[in-house]
N, CA, C and O atoms as CSV, one atom per row, in Angstrom:
chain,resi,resn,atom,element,x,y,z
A,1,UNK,N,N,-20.274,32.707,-34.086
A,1,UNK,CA,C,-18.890,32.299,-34.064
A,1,UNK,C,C,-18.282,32.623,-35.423
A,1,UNK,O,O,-19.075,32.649,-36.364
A,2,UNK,N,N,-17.198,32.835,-35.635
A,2,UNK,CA,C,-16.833,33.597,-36.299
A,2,UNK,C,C,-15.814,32.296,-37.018
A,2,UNK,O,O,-15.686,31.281,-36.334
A,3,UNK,N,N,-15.035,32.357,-38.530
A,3,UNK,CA,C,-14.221,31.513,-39.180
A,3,UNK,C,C,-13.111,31.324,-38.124
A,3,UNK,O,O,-12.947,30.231,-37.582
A,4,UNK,N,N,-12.362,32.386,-37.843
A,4,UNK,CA,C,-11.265,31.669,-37.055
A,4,UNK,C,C,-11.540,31.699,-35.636
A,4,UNK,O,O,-10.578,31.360,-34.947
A,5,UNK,N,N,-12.735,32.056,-34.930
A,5,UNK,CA,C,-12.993,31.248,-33.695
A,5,UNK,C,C,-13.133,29.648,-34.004
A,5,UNK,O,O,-12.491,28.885,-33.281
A,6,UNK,N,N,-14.025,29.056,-35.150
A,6,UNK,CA,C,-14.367,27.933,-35.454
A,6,UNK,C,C,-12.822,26.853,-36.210
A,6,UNK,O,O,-12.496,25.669,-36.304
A,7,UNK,N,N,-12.274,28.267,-36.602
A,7,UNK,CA,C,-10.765,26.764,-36.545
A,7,UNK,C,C,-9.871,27.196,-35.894
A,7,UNK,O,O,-8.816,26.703,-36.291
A,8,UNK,N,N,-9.698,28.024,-34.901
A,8,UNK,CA,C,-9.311,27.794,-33.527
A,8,UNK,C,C,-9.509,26.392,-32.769
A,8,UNK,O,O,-8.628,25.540,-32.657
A,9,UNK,N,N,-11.214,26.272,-32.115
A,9,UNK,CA,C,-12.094,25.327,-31.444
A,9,UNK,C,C,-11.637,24.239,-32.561
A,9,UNK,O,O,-11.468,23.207,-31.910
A,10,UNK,N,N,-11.429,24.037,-33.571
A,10,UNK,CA,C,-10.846,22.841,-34.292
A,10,UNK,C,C,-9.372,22.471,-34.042
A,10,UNK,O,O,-8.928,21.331,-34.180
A,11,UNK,N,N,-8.652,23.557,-33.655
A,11,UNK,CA,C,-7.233,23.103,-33.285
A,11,UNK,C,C,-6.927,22.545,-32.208
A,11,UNK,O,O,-6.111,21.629,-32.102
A,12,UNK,N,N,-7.755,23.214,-31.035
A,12,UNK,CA,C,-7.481,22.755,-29.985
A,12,UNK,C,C,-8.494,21.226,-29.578
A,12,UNK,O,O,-8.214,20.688,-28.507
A,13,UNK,N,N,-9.283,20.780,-30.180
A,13,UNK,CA,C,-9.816,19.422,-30.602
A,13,UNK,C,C,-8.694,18.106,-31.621
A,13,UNK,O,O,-8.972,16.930,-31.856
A,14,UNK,N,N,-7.977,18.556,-31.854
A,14,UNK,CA,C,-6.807,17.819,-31.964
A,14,UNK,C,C,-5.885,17.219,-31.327
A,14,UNK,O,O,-5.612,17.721,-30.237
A,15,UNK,N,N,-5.318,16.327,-31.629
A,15,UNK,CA,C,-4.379,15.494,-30.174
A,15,UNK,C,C,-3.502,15.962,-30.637
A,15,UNK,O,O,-3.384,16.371,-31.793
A,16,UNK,N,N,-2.551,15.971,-29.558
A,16,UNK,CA,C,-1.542,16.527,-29.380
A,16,UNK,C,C,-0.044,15.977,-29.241
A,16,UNK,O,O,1.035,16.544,-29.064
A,17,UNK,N,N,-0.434,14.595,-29.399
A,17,UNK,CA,C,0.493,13.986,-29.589
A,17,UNK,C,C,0.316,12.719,-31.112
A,17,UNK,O,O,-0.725,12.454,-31.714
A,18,UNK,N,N,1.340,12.310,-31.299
A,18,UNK,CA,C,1.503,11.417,-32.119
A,18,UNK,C,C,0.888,10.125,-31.894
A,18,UNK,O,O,1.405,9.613,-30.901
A,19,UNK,N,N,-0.324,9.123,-32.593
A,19,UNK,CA,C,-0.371,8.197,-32.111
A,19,UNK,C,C,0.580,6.876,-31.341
A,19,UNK,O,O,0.005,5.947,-30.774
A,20,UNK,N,N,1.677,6.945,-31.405
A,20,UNK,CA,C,2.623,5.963,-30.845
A,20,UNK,C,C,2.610,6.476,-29.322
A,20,UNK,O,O,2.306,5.890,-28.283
A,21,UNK,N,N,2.966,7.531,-29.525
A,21,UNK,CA,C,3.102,8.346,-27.945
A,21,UNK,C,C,2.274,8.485,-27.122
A,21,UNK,O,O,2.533,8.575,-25.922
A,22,UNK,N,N,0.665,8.545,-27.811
A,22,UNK,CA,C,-0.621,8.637,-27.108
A,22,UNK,C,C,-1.259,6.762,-26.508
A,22,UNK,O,O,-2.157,6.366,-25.765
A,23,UNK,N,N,-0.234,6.130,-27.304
A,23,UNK,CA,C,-0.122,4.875,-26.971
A,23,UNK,C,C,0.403,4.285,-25.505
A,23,UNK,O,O,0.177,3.573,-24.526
A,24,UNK,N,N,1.395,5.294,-26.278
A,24,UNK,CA,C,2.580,4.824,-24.627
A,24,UNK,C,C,1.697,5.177,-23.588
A,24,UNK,O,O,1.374,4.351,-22.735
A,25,UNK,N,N,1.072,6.903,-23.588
A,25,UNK,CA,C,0.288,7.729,-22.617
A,25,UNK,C,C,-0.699,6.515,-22.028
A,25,UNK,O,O,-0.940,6.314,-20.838
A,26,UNK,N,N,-1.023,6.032,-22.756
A,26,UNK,CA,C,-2.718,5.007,-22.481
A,26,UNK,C,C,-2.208,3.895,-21.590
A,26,UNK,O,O,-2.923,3.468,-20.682
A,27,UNK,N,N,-0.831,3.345,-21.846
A,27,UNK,CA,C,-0.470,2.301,-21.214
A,27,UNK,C,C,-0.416,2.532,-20.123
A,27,UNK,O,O,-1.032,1.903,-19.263
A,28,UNK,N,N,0.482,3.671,-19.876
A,28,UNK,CA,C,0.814,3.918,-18.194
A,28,UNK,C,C,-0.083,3.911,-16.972
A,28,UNK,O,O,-0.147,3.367,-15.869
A,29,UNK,N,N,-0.766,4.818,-17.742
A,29,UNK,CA,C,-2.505,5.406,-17.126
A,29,UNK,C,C,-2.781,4.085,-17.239
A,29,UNK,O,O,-3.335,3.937,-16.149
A,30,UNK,N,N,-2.808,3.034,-17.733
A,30,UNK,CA,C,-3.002,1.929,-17.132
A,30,UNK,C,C,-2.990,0.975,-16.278
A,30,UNK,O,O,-3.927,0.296,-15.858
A,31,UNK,N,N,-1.586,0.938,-15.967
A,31,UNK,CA,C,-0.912,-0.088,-15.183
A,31,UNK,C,C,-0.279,0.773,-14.267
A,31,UNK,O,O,-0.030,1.968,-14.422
A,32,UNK,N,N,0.002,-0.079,-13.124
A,32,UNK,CA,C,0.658,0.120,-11.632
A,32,UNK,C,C,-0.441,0.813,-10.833
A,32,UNK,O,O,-1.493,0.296,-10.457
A,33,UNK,N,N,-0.020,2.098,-10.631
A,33,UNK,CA,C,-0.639,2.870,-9.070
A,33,UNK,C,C,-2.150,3.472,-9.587
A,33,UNK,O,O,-3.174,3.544,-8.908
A,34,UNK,N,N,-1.984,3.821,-10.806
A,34,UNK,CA,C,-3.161,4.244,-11.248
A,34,UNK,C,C,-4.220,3.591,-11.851
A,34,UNK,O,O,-5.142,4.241,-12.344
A,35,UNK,N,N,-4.188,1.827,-11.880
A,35,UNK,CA,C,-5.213,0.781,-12.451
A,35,UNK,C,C,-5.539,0.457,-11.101
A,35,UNK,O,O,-6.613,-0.134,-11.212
A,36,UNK,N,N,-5.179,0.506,-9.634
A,36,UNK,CA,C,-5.143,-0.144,-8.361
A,36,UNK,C,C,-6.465,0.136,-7.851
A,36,UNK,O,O,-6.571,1.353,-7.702
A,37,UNK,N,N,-7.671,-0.568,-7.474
A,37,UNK,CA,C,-8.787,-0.086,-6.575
A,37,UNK,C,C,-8.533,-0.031,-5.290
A,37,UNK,O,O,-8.146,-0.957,-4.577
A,38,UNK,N,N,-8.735,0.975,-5.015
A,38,UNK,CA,C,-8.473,1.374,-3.164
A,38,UNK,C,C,-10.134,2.111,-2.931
A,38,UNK,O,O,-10.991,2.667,-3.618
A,39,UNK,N,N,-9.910,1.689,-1.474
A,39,UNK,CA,C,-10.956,1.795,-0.426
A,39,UNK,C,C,-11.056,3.233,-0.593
A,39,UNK,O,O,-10.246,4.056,-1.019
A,40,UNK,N,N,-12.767,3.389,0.036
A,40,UNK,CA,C,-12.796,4.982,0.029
A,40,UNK,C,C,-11.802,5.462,1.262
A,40,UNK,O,O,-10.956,4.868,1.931
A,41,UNK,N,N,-12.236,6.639,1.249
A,41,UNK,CA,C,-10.930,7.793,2.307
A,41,UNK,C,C,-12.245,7.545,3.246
A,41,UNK,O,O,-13.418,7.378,2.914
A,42,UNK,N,N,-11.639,7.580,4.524
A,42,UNK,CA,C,-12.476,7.442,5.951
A,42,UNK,C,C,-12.317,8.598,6.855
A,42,UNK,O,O,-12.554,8.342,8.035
A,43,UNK,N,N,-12.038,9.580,6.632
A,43,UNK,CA,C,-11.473,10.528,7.693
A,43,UNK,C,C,-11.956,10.398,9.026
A,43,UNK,O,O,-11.239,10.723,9.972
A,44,UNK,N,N,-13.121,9.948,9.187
A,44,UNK,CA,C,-13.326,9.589,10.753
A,44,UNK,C,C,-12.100,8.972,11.761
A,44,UNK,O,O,-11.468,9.254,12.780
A,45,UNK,N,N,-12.223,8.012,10.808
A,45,UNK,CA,C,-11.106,6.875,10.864
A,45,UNK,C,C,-9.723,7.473,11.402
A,45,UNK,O,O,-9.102,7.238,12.438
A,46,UNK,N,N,-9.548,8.054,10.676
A,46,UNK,CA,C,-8.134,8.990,10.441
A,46,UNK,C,C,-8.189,9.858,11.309
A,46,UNK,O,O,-7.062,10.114,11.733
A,47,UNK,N,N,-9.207,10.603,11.912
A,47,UNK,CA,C,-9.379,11.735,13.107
A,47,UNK,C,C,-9.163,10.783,14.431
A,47,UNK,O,O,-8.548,11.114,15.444
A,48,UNK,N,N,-9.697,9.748,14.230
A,48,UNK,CA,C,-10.073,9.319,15.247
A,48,UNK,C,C,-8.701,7.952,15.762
A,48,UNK,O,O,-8.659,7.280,16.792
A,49,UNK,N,N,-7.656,7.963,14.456
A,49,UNK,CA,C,-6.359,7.072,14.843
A,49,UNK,C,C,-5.412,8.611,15.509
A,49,UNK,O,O,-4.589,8.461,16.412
A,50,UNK,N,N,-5.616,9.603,15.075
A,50,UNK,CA,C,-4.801,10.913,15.591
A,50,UNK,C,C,-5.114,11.270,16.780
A,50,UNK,O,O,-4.145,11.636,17.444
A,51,UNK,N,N,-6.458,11.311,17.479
A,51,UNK,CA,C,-6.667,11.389,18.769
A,51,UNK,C,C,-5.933,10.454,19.543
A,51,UNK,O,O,-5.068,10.780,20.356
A,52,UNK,N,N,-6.405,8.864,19.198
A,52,UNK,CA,C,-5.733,8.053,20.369
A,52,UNK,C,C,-3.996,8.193,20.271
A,52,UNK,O,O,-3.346,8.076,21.310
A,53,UNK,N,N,-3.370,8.425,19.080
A,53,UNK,CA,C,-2.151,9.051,19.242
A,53,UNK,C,C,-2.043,10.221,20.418
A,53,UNK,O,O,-1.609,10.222,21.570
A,54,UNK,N,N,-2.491,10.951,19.784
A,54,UNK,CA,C,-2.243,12.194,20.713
A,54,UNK,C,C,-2.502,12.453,22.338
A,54,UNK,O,O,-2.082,13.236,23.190
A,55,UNK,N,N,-3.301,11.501,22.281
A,55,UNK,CA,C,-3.643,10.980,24.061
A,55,UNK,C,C,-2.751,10.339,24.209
A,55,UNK,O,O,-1.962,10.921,24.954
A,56,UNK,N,N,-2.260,9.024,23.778
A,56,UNK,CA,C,-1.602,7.745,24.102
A,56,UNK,C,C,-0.282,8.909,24.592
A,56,UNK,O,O,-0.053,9.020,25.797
A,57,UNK,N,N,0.696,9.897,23.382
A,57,UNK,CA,C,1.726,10.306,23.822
A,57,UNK,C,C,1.768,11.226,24.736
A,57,UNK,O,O,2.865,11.516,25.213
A,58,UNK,N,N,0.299,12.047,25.290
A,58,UNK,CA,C,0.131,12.932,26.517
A,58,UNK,C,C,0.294,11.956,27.539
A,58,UNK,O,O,1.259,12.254,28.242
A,59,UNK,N,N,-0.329,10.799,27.935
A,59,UNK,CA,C,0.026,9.949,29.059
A,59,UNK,C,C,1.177,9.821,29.207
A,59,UNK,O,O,1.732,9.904,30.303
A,60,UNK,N,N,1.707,9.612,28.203
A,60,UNK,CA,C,3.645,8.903,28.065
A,60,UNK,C,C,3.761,9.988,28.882
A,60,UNK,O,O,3.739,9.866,30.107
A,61,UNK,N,N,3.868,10.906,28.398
A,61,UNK,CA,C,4.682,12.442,28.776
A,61,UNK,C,C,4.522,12.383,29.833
A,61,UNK,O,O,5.514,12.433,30.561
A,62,UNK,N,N,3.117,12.241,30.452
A,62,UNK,CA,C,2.827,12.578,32.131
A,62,UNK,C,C,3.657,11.714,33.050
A,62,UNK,O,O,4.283,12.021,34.065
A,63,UNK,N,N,3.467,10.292,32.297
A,63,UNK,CA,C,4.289,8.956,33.302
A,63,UNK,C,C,5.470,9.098,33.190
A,63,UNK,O,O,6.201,8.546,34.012
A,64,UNK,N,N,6.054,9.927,32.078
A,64,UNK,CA,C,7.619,10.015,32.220
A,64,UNK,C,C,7.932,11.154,33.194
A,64,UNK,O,O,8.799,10.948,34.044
A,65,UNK,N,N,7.287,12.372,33.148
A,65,UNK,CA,C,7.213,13.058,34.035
A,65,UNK,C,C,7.256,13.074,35.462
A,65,UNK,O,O,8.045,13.760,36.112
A,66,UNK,N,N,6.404,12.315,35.931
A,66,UNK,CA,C,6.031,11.941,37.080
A,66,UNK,C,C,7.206,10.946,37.417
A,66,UNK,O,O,7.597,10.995,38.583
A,67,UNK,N,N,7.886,9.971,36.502
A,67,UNK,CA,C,8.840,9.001,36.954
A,67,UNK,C,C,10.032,9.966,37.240
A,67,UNK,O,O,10.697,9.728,38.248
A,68,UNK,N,N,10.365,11.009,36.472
A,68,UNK,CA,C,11.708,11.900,36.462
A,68,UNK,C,C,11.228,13.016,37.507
A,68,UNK,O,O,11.966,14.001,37.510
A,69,UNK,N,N,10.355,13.060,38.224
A,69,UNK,CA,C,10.312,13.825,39.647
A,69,UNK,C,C,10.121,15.298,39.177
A,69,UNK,O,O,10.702,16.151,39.849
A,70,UNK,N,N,9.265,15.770,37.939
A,70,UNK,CA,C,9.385,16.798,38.027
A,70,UNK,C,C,7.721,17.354,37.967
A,70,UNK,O,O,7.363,18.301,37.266
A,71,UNK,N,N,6.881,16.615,38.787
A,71,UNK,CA,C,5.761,16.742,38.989
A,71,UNK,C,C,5.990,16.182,40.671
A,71,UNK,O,O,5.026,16.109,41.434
C-alpha cells in the first residue's frame, strides 16, 4: 500500500459529520419506527391470506353471475 492509498483509507475512516449532527443521526435511528420489535415476516401466512382472497372473490363473481342470469 502505498502513502496516499494509506491516507486515502484514513479519510474515508473519518466521520462525516459533525459531532452534534451525528448526535441528532443516533437519536432518530433510535426512536419511533426504527427502535419498534416486530414479528418475523411469515410469507406462508401471506400466500396463504391471498389465496383465500382470491377464491373468496372467484365465488362472489360466480354467485353474482349466476344471480344476474348470465350463466
Amino acid at each position: 500500500m502505498t502513502e496516499r492509498d494509506h491516507s486515502q483509507t484514513e479519510a474515508l475512516d473519518e466521520p462525516r459529520l459533525y459531532p452534534e449532527d451525528q448526535a441528532k443521526v443516533d437519536a432518530f435511528l433510535q426512536r419511533g419506527v426504527n427502535a419498534v420489535e416486530r414479528k418475523p415476516f411469515r410469507p406462508f401466512r401471506l400466500l396463504m391470506l391471498l389465496v383465500v382472497v382470491v377464491v373468496g372473490l372467484s365465488l362472489f363473481s360466480q354467485l353474482l353471475a349466476r344471480w344476474a342470469g348470465v350463466y
